[in-house]
N, C-alpha and C positions, 0 to 999 in steps of 0.2 A: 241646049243652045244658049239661052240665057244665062247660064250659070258660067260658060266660057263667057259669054260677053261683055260679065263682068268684070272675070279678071285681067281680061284684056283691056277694062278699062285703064286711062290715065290716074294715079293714086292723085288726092286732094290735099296738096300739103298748106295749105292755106287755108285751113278749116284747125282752130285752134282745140276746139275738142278734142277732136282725132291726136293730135301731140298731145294733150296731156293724158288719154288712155295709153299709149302709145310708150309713151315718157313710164309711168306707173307700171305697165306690163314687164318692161327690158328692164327695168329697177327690181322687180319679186325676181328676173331670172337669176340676174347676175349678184344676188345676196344682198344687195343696198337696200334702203330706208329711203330715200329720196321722195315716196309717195308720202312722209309725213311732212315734205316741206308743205309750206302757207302756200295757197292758189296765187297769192303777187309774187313767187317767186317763180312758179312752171309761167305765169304770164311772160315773166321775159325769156323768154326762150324766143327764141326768130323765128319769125313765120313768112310764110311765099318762098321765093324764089332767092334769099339773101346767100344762101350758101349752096345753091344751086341744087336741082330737085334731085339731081342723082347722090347727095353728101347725105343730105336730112338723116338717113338711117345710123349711119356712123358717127354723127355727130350728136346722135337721143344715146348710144354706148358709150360715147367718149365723155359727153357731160355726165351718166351716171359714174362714170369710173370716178370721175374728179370728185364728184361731190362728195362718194363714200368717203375717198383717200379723207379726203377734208375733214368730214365727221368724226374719221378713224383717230386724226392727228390730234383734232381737240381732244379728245375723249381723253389719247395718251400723255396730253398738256396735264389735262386736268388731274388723272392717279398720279403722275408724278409727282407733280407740285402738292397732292395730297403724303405722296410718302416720304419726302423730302421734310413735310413740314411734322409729319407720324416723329420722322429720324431726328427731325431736330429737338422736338419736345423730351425723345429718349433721350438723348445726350443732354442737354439740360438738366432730366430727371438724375441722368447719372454722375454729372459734374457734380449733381448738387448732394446726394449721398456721398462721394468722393469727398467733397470738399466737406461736409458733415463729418466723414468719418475723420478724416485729416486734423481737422481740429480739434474734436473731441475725444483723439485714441488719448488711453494712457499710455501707451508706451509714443515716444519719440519717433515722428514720422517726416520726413525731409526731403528733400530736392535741390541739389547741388549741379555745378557748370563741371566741364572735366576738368578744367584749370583751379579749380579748387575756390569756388565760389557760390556762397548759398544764394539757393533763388530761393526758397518758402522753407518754411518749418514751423510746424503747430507749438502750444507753446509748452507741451511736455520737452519736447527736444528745448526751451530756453529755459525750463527749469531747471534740467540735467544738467546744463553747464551753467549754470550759479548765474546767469543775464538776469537785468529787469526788465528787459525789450527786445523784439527782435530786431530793430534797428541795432543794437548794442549786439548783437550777436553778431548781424550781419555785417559789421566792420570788420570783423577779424574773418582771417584765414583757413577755411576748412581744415588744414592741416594742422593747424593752433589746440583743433579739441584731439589730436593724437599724441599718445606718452611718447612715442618715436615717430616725429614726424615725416619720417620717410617711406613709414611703412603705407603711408596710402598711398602711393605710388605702384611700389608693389603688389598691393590689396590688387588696385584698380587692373590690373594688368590681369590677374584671375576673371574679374567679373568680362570685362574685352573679351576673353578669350571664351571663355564660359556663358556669357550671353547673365552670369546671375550668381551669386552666393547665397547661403541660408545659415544662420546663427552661426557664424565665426568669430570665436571670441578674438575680442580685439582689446587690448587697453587704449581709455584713452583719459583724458585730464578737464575737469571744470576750469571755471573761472580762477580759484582760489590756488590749482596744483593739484586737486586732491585725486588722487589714483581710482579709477571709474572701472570696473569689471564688467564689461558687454558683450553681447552678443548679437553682432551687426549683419543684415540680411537688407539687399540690396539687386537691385535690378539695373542694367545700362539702359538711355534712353537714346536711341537713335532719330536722323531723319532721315527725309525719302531716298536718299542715297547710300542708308544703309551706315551711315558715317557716326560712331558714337559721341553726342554733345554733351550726355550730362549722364546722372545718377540720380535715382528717388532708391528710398528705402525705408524701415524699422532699425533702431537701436532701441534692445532691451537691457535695462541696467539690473544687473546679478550681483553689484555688489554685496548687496546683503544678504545674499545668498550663499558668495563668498565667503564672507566674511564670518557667518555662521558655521558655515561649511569648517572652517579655519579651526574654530571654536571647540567645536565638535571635534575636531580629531586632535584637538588638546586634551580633550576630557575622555576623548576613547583610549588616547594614549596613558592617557595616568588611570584611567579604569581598569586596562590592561595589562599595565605592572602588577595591579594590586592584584589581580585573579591568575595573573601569570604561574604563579606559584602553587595555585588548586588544581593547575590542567585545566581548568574549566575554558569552552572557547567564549567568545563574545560578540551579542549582533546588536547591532541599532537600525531599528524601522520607523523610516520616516512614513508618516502613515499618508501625506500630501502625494509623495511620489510611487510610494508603495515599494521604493528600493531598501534593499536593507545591508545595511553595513555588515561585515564579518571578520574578524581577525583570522592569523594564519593558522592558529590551533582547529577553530570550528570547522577550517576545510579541512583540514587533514584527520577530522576526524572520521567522516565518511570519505576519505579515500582520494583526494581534492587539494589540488593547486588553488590558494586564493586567483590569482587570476581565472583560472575556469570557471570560477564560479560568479564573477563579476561582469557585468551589474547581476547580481542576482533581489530580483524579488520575488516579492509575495506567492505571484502564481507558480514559478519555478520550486521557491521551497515547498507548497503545496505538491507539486509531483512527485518530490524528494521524499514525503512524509507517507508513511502505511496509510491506507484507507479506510485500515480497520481503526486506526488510532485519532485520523483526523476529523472525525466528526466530534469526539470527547474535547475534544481540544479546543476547537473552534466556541464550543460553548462555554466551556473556561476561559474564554479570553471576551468573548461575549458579557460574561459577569462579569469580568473584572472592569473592561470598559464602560458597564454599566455602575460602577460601585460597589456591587454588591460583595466582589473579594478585593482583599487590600492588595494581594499581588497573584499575580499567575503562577501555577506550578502544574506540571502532568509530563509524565513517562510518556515518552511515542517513539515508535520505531522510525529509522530513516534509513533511506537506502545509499549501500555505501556504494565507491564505483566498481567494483567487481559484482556487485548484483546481489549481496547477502546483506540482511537489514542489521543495521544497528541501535541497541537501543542506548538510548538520551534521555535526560531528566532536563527542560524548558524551564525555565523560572524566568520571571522579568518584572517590571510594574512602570506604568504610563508616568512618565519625566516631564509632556510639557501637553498642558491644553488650552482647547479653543476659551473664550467664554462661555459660550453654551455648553462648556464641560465635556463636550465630544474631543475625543485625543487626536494630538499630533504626533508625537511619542514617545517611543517605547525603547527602553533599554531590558536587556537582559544577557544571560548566563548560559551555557548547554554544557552538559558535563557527560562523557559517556558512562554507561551505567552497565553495559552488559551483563561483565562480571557479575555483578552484583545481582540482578536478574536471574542470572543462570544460579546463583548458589541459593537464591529466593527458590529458583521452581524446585532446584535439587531437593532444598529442606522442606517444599510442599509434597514432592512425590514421593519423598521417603514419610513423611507422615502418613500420606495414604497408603504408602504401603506397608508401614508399620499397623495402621490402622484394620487393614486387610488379611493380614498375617496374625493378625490378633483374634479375628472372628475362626478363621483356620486354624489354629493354634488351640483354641474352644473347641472347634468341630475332634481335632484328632484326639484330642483327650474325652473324646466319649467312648471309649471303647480298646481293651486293652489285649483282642481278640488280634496276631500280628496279621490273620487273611483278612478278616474284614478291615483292619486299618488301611493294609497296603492298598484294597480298592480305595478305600475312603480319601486316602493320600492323591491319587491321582482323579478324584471325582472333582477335588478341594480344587488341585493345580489346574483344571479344564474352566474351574470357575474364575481363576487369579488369571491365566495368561491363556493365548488362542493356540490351538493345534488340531492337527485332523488326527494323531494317534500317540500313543503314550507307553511308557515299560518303564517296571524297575526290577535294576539287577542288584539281586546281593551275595557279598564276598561270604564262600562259607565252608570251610575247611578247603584253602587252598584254590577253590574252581567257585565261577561264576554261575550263578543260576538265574534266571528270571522268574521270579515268583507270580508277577501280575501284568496284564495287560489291559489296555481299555481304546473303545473304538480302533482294536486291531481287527483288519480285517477274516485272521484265520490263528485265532487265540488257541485252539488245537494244536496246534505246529509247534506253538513256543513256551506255554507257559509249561516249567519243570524242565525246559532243557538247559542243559549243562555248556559251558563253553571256557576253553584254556584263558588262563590269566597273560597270556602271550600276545593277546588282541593288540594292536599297536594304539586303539582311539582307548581302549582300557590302561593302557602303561602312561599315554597323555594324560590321560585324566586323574590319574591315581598321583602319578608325580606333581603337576600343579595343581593339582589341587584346587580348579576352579572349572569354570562352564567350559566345556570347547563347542566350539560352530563353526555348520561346515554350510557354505552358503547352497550347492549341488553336489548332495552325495552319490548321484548316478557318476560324478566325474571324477571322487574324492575315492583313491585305491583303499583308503582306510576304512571306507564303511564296507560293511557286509550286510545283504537284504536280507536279514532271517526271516522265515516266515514268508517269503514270496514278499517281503516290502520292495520292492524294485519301481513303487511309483514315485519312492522320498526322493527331495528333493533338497528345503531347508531341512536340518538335524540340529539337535541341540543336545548334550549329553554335561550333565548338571550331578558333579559327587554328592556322593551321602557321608560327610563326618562326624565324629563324634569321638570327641576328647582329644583330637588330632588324628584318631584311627579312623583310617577310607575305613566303611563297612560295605561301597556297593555303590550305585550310581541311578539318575532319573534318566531313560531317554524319552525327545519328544520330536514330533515327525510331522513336518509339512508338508502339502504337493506343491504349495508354492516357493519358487525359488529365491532366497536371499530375506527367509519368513522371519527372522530369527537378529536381533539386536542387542547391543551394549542395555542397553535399556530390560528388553526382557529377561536378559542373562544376570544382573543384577537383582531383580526381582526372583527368578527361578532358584539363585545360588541362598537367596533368605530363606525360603520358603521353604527348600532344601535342608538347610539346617534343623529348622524346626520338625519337618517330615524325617528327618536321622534324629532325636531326639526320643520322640515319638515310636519311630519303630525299636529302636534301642531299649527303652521301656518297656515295648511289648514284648522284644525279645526275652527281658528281664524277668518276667511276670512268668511267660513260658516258661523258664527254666524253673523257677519257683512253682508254677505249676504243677510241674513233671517231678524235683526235689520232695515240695509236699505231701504228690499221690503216693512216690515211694516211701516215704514216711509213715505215711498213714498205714500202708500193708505191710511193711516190719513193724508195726506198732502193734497191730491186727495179731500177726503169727506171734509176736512174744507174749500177748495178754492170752491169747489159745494155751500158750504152755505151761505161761503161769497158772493159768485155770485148771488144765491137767492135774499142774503139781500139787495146788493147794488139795484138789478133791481127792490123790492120793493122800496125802499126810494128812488128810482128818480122819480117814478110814484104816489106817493106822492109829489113831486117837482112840478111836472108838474099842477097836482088838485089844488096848495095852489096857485102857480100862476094865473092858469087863476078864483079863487074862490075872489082874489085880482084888476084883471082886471074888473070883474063884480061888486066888491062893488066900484071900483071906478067908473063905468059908473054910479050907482044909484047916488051918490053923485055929481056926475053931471046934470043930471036928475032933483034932490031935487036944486039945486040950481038956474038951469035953468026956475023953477015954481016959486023960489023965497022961496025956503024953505032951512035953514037954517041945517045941521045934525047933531044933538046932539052928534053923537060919530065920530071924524071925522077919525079912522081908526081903525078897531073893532079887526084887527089883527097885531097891532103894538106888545104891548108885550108877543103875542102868539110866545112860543117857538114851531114851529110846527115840528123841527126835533126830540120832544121826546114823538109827539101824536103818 
């Protein structure tokens, strides 16, 4: 009952506490702060009946609404005018690096009207045109510092349309006339309308750059008569830009339009160069830069444009340096070399394989036995060049035989079989009389698998001569296809020689052999007979003698009785060595 009769009481809006609990309460609902105002400020708030007792609730929300707004708006006075003054200190800070840099670039930095009137220029740009002020400068006519003054006209009309240019060489002229080599980069500057009023930019002066530039292809040009005549090509490497100059020979020697290959530098010739060659290289040029060789020189291969290397012989020595002695550059020479390369490794591989052919050469002269050479011969050739199997045939009354085989798989089959000199890879061989190679003999109508070889593949069939006479031939037998080169056919065909040599000898020796044993046993049967003869005819010696002693005792005998003997020696002129 009392709890109704409260709220049925009349609310006390004239009780100032109650408004400012009140006040505080609707302020935490609705998000405001309002309870941190100062108690003199909830004091003015109305109290009684001024706004009449049925408002008082709307008007405790309607003044929290306001005051927050209120708070809210300072607050947002205050960051603004905070970031406002953040922005202007930036632009200050940035005016002032701008204007730092403006003044102290070296190169020439400007600001011009479209009408061709300078507003600012640091005082690189009044050195460039010969002033001693920029007031002196800025009485004449942007147009005054161009060689053709009409050409800013048209310049300007690029940058309009392009919003901007970057290093376009421009000529233009100092104070004095004199011809200015530049490269002018510039920006339009519009206003809010999008409307373009002016121009800032850089102008970098290249004339010395030029003018070296100039230089230089005077001194390339008269360097290049004078080498013209060697073939040699010719490069200059500026070592600042790392481009390097080339004349029309040095491209065409790997395969190359001087244009294609321009600008060519450093890192591009590096791709150009073998990798097996440019790390030698690099440190040759390392010394040289360092002092330590008076000029650069090293052979390196380069690739030509079809894709097969070329070798070059590099020579050059550093032309202009810094103070500190570190180089600017370098002139030099490239001469192609291949040729000479190739007849270099020719006369190294025939050394070694003169060298080779010398130990085997040793090896076959041990032994003058023609079976064990002929294995020896093909033991020799397994060691000199690679194959999975081996034969040699020799020419011998008319028909081919194969005497020996090695690493054949069924040596049974073939070695002492006979075969017609009608073979057509036998009539090749025999008339040129050098290697034939057959890259797949399974596909080649000319071979024949003796012996079950139906796995060959590369074949190589290498004559045996001797005085000019074919005596027979080496074959040698790969599984793999295409085994068999110029290279090892060269080598086979030496080696060949020597192994006809060789057997030639043996055969020699055989026949002396076989001549001396029959010597020896007609030698045998006639000392037999003369042995016979003599032992006959001394035993006739012996008979004639004592046939002698007895006619002379008769004759003793007879003279002893006193008888006289009419023949007084019956075998005086008996020749009895021819009874």
């Amino acid at each position: 009952m009392n709890y109704h009769h409260r709220r049925l009481e009349k609310p006390d809006h004239s009780n100032p506490e109650r408004w400012k609990i009140k006040f505080q309460q609707t302020s935490l609902v609705f998000g405001f702060f309002p309870a941190l105002l100062p108690s003199s400020t909830i004091d003015l708030i109305p109290k009684g009946d001024y706004f009449g007792q049925s408002a008082s609730p709307w008007f405790t929300i309607g003044f929290s609404l306001a005051a927050g707004i209120i708070i809210i708006f300072i607050v947002y006075i205050l960051l603004l005018r905070k970031s406002i003054r953040d922005k202007t200190n930036s632009l200050q800070e940035n005016e002032e690096k701008y204007r730092r840099f403006f003044m102290t670039s070296k190169d020439p930095v400007f600001i011009t009207t479209r009408d061709g009137k300078w507003v600012d220029a640091n005082q690189a740009t009044i050195d460039l045109f010969g002033y001693d002020s920029k007031k002196d400068l800025f009485d004449t006519s942007v147009s005054q510092a161009y060689l053709n003054p009409h050409e800013r006209s048209a310049l300007l009309q690029d940058v309009v349309h392009s919003g901007f240019i970057k290093d376009l060489p421009v000529e233009m002229v100092d104070r004095r006339g004199n011809i200015l080599h530049t490269l002018l980069t510039t920006t339009a500057i519009t206003n809010s309308g999008g409307e373009v009023t002016g121009f800032q930019g850089t102008i970098r002066d290249n004339t010395s750059w030029i003018e070296a530039g100039k230089k230089m292809d005077e001194n390339r040009e008269t360097l290049e008569l004078a080498v013209t005549g060697t073939g040699a090509g010719l490069w200059d490497w500026d070592l600042k830009t790392n481009l390097i100059m080339i004349n029309d020979r040095f491209a065409d020697m790997i395969g190359y339009r001087k244009s294609e290959l321009s600008p060519l530098t450093i890192d591009i010739w590096e791709k150009l160069s073998h990798p097996g060659d440019l790390e030698q290289s690099n440190k040759l040029i390392l010394k040289h830069f360092a002092g330590d060789l008076y000029h650069f020189q090293t052979e390196i291969r380069m690739k030509h444009k079809s894709g097969h290397w070329v070798w070059v012989l590099n020579q050059g020595r550093v032309v202009e340096r810094n103070p500190d002695r570190s180089p600017i550059r370098m002139v030099g020479t490239t001469q192609d070399i291949s040729e000479r390369v190739l007849i270099r490794e020719d006369i190294q591989s025939f050394a070694d394989q003169l060298e080779a052919l010398h130990v085997v050469t040793k090896s076959l002269s041990s032994t003058l036995s023609l079976k064990d050479l002929l294995d020896l011969v093909l033991e020799k050739l397994e060691e000199t060049l690679s194959f999975d199997s081996a034969s040699i045939f020799l020419l011998e009354d008319g028909v081919l035989r194969i005497e020996t085989v090695h690493n054949h798989p069924h040596p049974e089959l073939v070695v002492g079989k006979t075969f017609s000199t009608d073979n057509q890879l036998f009539q090749e061989i025999k008339t040129k009389k050098k290697p034939i190679i057959i890259d797949n003999a399974m596909r080649d109508s000319r071979f024949q698998g003796w012996g079950e070889m139906y796995h060959v593949k590369g074949w190589m069939g290498i004559p045996l001569i001797i005085q000019d006479n074919f005596i027979g031939y080496i074959t040698m037998d790969s599984r793999k296809q295409s085994a068999f080169g110029s290279q090892e056919a060269k080598l086979a065909n030496l080696f060949a020689s020597q192994a006809a040599q060789a057997i030639h000898n043996a055969r020699l020796y055989e026949q002396l052999s076989i001549h001396a044993s029959s010597l020896e046993s007609n030698i045998q049967e006639r000392t037999k007979e003369l042995t016979k003869m003599v032992d006959h005819m001394a035993g006739r010696e012996i008979r004639m003698a004592e046939l002698k002693d007895v006619i002379d005792k008769l004759h003793q005998q007879l003279k002893d009785h006193g008888i006289e003997p009419s023949v007084q020696d019956p075998l005086k002129d008996l020749d009895y060595f021819n009874l």
